[in-house]
C-alpha positions as CSV (number, residue, x, y, z in Angstrom):
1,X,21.8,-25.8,21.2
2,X,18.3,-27.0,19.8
3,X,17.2,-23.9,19.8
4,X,20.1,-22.8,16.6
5,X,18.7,-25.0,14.3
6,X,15.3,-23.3,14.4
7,X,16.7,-19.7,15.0
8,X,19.3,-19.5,12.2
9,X,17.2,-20.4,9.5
10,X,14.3,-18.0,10.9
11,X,17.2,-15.1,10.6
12,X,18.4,-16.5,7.6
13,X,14.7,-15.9,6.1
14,X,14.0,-12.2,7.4
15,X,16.9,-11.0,6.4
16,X,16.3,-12.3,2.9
17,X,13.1,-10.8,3.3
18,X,14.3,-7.5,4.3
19,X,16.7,-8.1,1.2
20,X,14.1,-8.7,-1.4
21,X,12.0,-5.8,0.2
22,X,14.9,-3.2,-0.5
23,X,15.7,-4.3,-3.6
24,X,11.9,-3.9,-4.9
25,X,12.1,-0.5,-3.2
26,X,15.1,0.5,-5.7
27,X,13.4,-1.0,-8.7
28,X,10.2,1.1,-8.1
29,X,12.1,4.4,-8.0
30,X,11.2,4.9,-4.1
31,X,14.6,6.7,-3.6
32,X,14.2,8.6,-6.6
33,X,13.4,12.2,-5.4
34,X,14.2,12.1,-1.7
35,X,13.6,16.0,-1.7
36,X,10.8,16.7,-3.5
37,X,8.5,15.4,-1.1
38,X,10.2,17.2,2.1
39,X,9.4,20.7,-0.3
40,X,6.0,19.7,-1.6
41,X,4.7,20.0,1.7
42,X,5.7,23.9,2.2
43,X,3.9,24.5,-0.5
44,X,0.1,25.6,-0.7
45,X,-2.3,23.4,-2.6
46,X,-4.5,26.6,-3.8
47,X,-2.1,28.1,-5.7
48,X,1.1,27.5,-8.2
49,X,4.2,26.3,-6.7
50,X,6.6,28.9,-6.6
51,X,10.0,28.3,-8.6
């Protein structure tokens, strides 16, 4: 039972770490353009990317 008063706050904490850490992804624009990136890499860095 000892063991809860250490482990609850310990959860309590990462998951308001894991919070704050999603959050400050969405303010930076992380999960702006989810597709661009998976299509940038098809593309060859010598010439013009096609449209």
């Amino acid at each position: 039972m000892s063991m809860l008063l250490y482990l609850i706050p310990v959860a309590l904490f990462l998951g308001l770490l894991g919070l704050g850490a999603f959050l400050w992804a969405l303010r930076s624009n992380q999960f702006e353009d989810l597709d661009g990136a998976a299509q940038r890499i098809l593309y060859d860095e010598d010439g013009p990317a096609p449209r």
